[in-house]
C-alpha positions in Angstrom: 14.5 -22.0 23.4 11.9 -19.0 23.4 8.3 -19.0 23.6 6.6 -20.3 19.8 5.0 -18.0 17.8 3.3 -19.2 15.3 2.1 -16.3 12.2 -0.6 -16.8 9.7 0.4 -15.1 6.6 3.4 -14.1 4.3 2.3 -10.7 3.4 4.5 -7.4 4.1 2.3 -7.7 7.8 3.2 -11.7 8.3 7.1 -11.2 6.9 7.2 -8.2 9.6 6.0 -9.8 12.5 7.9 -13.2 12.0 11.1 -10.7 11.9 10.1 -9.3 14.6 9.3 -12.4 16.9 12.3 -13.9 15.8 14.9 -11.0 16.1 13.4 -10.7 20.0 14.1 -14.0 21.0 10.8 -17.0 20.0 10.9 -19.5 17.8 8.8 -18.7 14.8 7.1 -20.7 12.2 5.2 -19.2 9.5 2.7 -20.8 7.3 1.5 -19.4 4.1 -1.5 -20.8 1.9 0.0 -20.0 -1.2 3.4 -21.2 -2.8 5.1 -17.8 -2.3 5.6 -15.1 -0.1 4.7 -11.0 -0.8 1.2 -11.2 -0.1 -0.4 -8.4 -2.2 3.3 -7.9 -3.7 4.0 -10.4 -6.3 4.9 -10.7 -9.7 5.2 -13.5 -13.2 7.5 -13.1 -16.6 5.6 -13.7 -19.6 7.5 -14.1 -23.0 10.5 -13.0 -21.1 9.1 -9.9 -19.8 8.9 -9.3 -15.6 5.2 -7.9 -14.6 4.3 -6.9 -11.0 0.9 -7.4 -10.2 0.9 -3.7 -9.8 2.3 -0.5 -9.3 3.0 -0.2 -5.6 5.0 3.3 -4.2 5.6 4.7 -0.5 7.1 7.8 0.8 10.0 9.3 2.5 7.6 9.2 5.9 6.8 5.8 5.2 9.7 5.1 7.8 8.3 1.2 8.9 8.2 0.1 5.4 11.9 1.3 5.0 13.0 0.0 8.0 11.6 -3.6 6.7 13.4 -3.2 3.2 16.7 -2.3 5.3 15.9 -5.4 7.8 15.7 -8.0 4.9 18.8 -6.3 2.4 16.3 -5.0 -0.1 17.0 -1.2 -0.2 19.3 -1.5 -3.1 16.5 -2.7 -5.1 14.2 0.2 -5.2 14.7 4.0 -5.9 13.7 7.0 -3.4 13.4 10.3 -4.9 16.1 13.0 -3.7 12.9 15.5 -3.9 9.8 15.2 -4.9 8.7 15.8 -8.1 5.7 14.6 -10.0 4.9 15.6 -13.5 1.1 15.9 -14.7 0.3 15.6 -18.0 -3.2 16.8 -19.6 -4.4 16.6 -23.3 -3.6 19.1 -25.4 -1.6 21.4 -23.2 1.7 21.6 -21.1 2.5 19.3 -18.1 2.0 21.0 -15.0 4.6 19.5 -12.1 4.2 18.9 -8.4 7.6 19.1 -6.4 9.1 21.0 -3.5 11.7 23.3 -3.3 14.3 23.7 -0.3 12.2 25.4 2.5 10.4 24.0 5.4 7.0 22.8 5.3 4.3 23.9 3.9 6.7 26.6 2.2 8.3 23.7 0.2 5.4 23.1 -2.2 4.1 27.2 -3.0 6.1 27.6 -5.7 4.8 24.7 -7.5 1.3 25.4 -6.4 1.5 29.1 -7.4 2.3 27.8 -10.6 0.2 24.5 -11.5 -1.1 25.0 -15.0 -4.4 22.9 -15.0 -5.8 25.6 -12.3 -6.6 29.0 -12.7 -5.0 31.8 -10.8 -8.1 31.9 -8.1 -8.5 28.7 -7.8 -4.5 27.9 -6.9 -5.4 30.7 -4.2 -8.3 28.6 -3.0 -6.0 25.3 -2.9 -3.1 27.2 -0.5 -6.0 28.1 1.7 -7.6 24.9 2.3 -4.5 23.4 3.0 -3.7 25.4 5.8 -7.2 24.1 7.5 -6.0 21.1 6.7 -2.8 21.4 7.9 -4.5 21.8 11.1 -6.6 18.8 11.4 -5.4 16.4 14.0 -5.4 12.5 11.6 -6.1 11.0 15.1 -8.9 12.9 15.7 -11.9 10.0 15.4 -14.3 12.4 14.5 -12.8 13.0 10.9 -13.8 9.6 10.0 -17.4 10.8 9.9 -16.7 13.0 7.1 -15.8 12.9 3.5 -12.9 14.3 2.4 -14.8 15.9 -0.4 -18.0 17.2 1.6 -14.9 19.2 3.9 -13.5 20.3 0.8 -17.3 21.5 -0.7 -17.6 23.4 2.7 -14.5 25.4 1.8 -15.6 26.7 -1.5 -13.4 24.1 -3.6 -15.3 23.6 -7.0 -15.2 20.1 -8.7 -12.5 20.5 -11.0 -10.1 21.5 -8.7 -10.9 18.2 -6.5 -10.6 16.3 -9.9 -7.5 18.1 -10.9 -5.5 18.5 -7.9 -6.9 17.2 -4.7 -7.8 13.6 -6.0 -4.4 13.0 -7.5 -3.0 12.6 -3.8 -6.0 11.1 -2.5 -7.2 8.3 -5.2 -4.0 6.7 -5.3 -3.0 6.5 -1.5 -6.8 6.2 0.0 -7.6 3.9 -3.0 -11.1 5.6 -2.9 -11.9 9.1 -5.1 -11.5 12.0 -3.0 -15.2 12.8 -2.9 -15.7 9.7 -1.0 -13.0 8.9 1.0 -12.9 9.2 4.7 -11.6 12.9 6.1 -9.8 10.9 8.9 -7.1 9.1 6.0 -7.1 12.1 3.7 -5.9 14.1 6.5 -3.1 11.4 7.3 -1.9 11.6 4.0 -1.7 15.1 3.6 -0.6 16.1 7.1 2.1 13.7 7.5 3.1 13.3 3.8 2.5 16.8 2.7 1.7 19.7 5.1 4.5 19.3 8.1 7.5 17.7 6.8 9.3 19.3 3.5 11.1 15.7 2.7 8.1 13.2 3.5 6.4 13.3 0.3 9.8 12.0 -1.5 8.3 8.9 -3.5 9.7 6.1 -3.7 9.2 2.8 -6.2 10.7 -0.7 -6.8 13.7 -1.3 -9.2 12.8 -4.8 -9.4 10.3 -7.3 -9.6 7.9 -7.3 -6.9 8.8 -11.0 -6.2 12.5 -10.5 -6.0 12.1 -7.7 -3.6 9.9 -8.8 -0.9 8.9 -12.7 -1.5 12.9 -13.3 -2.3 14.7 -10.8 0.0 12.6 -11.8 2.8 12.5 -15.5 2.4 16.2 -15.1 2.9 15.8 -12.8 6.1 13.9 -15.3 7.6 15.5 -18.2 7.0 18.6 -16.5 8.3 17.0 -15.4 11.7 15.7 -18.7 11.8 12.0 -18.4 11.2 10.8 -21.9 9.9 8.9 -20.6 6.8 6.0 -23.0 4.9 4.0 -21.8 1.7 1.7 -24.3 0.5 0.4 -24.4 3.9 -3.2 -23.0 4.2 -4.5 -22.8 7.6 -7.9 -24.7 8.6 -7.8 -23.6 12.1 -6.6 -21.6 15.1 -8.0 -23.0 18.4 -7.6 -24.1 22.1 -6.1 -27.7 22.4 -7.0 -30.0 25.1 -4.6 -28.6 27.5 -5.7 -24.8 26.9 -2.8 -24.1 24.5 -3.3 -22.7 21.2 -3.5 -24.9 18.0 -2.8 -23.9 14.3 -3.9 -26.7 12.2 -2.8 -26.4 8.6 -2.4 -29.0 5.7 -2.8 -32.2 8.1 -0.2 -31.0 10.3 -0.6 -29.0 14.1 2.0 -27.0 15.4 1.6 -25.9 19.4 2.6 -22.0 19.8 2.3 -19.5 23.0 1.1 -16.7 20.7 -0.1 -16.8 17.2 -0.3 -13.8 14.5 -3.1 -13.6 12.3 -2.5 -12.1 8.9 -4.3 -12.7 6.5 -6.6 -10.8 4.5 -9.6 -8.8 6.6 -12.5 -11.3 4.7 -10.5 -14.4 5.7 -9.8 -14.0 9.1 -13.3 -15.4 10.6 -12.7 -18.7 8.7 -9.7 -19.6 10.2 -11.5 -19.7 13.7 -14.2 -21.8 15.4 -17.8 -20.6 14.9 -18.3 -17.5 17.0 -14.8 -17.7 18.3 -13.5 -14.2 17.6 -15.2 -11.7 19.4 -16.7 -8.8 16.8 -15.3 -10.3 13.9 -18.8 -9.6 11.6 -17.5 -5.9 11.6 -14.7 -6.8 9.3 -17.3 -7.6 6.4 -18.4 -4.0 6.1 -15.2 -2.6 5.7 -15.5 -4.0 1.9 -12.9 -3.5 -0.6 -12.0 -1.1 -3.4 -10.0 -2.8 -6.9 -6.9 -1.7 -8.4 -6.6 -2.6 -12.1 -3.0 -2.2 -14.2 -2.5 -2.2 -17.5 0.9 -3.2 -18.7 1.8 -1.6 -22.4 5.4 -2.6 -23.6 5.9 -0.1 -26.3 8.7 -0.8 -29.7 10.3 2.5 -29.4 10.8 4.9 -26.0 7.4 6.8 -26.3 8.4 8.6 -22.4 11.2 10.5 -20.5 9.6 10.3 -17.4 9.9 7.8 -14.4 6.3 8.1 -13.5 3.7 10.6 -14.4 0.0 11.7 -13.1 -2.9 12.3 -15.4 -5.7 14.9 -15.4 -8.7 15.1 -17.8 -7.7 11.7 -18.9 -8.8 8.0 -17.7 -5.4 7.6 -17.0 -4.4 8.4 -13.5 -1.1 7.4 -12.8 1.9 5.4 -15.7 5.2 4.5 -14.5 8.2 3.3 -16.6 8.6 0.0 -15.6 11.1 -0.5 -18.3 14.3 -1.6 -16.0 12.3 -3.8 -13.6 10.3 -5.9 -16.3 14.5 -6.8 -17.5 14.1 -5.2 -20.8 17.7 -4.2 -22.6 16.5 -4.2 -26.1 15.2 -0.3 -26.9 11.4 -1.2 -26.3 10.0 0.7 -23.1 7.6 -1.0 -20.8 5.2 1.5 -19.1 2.3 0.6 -16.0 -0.9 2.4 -16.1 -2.1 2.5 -12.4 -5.8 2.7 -11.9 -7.0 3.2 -8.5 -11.0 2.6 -6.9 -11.2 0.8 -10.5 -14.8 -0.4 -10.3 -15.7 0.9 -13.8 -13.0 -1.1 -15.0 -12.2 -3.9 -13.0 -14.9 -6.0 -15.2 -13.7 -4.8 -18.4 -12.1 -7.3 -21.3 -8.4 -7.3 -21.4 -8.6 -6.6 -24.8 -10.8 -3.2 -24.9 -8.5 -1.8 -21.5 -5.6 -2.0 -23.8 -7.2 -0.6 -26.4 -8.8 2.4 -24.2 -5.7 2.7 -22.7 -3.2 2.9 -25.2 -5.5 5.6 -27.6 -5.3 7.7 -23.8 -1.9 7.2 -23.6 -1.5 8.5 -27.2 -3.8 11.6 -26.2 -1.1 12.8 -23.6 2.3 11.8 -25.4 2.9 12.6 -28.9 5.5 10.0 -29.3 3.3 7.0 -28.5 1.3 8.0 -31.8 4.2 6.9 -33.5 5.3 3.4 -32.7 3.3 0.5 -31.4 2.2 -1.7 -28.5 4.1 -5.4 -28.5 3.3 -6.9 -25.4 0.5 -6.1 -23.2 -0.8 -6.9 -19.9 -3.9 -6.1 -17.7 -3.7 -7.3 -13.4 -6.3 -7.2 -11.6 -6.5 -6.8 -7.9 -10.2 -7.4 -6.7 -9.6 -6.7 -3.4 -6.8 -4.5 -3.5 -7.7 -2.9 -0.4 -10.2 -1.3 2.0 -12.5 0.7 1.0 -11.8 3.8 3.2 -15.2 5.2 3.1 -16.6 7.3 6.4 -16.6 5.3 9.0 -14.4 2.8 8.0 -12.0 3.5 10.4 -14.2 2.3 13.1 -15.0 -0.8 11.7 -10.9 -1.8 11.2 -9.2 -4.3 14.3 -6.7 -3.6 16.9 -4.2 -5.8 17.2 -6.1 -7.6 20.1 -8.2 -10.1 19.1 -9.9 -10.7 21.7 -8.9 -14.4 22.1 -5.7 -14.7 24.8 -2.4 -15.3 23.2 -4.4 -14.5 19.6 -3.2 -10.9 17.9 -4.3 -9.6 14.1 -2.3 -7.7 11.4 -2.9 -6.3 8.1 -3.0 -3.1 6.2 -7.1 -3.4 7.2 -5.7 -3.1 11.0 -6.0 0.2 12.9 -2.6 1.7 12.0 -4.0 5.3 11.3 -2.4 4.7 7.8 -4.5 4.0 4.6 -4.3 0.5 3.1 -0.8 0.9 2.3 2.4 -0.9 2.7 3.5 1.1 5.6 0.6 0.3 7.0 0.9 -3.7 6.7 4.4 -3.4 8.3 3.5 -1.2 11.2 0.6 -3.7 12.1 3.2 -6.7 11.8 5.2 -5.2 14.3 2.5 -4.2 16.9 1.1 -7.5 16.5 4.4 -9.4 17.3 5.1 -6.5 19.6 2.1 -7.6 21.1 2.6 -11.3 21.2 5.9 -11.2 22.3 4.7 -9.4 25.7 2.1 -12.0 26.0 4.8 -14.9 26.2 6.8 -12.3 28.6 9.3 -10.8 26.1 10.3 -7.4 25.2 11.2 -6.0 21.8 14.5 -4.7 21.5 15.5 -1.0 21.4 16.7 -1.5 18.1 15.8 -2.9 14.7 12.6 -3.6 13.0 11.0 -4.6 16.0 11.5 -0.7 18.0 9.4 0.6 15.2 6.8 2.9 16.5 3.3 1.2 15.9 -0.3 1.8 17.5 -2.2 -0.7 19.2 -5.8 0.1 19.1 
């Protein structure tokens, strides 16, 4: 009996606001163009082996996100480290580790620091004085997005190799751009509210199932429960006025009234789902361009790693996860994801020589996987994985406001403060239905998904 709200999208950002609306009182329907949920999150089985279309992680901070696992009964399905540890491996010498100790930030981290093998002795010196500048930088501060993160590093004497070797392995994977060129303004977010000022943030944390079971699944199920009507195979041609001044959401021949509708959809989409010129500074969106993620999938005969996830230095491998309980193998092989971040050398490479690269690099940092074969293999690609969170990009990403009355925008491309991440997509869902919901005259809750902190720019 609550005002309709209508939301435009079933990724991590349309799953959170439909929650949202619905747990605060409106009747929700959400459409989706493609026949599942997950958005960016899914995954297939090929030859009886589970693949996620890639490896996707978040942190102990990344309190939204686990607040949406917990909201839809998924938190039994992915693991959270009890402290952060992070092995790196390099060719030819020992693995160096990144992990924390018990002490209180930034204290947690300096024994691994003092310690990290793939620096030398000054150059470890120079990495726990830069981070206490950067500990200091304010991530709000809209100034920072005129910078690169690697010009501010350059200004405080750090040499290239110890931007490849320690400061990019953060960065790349989280920004989704190489430290040299990603914006100061998201570096800073990353390190100052993962690393520098909370010992237990940095905890990561990764799926222990398929992609598909744990968001498309889990929250198909949370929303049918709260009594979200929920559609896939339902592309939207249109959001617009009606002849009485309502809103309109025309999708797959059908209309459906509502009092506020959530956009969510990728950043490149959403002019086309509106009249010509009818969302106000919408040709900003197209410069925020996009940076790829590529995976390559190896399923090895015999274990060839003890790990659960590893980082890479001196090696085109970046980041390789065991993926071995999640793809459903039970038969001694080990299935391992190579993660490749702001992949534009490889993005338009054969399947064929990636694999091939890939598993000669993989032999180059673990002895074991010189001596058994690759069975199965698998490449993903993600062409437009994300954002590409260059300077300035910040300024170019929405508020939740669309400027259209009764119209409000989510995505990971919104202005969360967060990189392109899954945190990110939740926080804007809930601002957005946060939004919407006060538009149609109702208040979140002080509880639950909806009472999530978010930031309406």
């Amino acid at each position: 009996m609550g005002p309709r709200i209508v939301v435009v999208g079933g990724g991590l950002a349309g799953l959170s606001a439909a929650l949202s609306a619905a747990d605060s009182g409106a009747g929700v329907t959400l459409l989706e163009s493609r026949p599942r949920l997950g958005g960016a999150t899914w995954s297939f089985q090929r030859n009886g082996v589970w693949f996620d279309n890639g490896q996707h992680v978040f942190m102990r901070c990344c309190t939204a996100y686990r607040s949406f696992l917990s909201r839809i009964g998924a938190t039994g399905g992915v693991y959270l480290q009890p402290r952060l540890e992070v092995p790196v491996l390099c060719p030819g010498t020992q693995p160096g580790v990144i992990s924390r100790v018990a002490a209180p930030a930034p204290f947690h981290l300096l024994p691994s620091l003092l310690t990290y093998p793939h620096l030398s002795p000054l150059q470890r010196l120079s990495v726990l004085r830069t981070a206490s500048f950067l500990r200091r930088l304010n991530p709000d501060d809209p100034s920072l997005d005129r910078m690169s993160f690697g010009g501010w590093l350059e200004r405080r004497g750090e040499d290239s190799q110890v931007i490849d070797d320690f400061w990019n392995l953060i960065v790349l994977p989280s920004v989704n751009v190489h430290a040299r060129g990603a914006s100061l303004k998201l570096a800073a977010k990353v390190f100052v509210t993962g690393l520098l000022t909370d010992s237990k943030a940095a905890d990561i944390g990764w799926p222990r199932i398929p992609l598909a079971e744990l968001h498309a699944d889990h929250g198909r199920r949370a929303l049918e429960a709260a009594g979200v009507e929920v559609l896939t195979g339902s592309g939207v041609d249109v959001v617009r006025r009606g002849a009485d001044g309502g809103l309109e959401v025309v999708a797959g021949g059908g209309c459906w009234s509502a009092d506020a509708v959530v956009v969510a959809v990728p950043h490149e989409r959403v002019a086309s789902l509106f009249p010509p010129a009818g969302l106000p500074d919408v040709g900003r969106l197209t410069h925020l361009g996009h940076s790829p993620i590529v995976n390559i999938h190896l399923v090895y005969d015999l274990p060839v790693m003890e790990l659960p996830l590893a980082a890479a230095v001196r090696s085109d491998v970046q980041y390789v996860f065991d993926r071995t309980e999640s793809s459903g193998l039970d038969d001694g092989r080990q299935c391992l994801a190579i993660s490749l971040s702001a992949a534009d050398e490889w993005v338009g490479m054969p399947s064929s020589k990636l694999v091939a690269h890939f598993t000669s690099e993989m032999a180059r940092l673990l002895p074991a996987a010189r001596r058994t074969t690759v069975s199965e293999s698998m490449v993903t690609r993600e062409q437009t994985a994300t954002f590409l969170g260059v300077p300035g990009s910040d300024a170019l990403r929405a508020g939740v406001s669309s400027g259209i009355t009764g119209v409000f925008l989510a995505g990971a491309w919104c202005a969360t403060g967060w990189p392109a991440t899954m945190e990110g997509a939740v926080r804007s869902g809930v601002s957005a239905a946060r939004e919407a919901l006060a538009s149609c005259g109702l208040r979140a809750p002080l509880g639950g998904l909806a009472a999530i902190p978010g930031r309406s720019v």
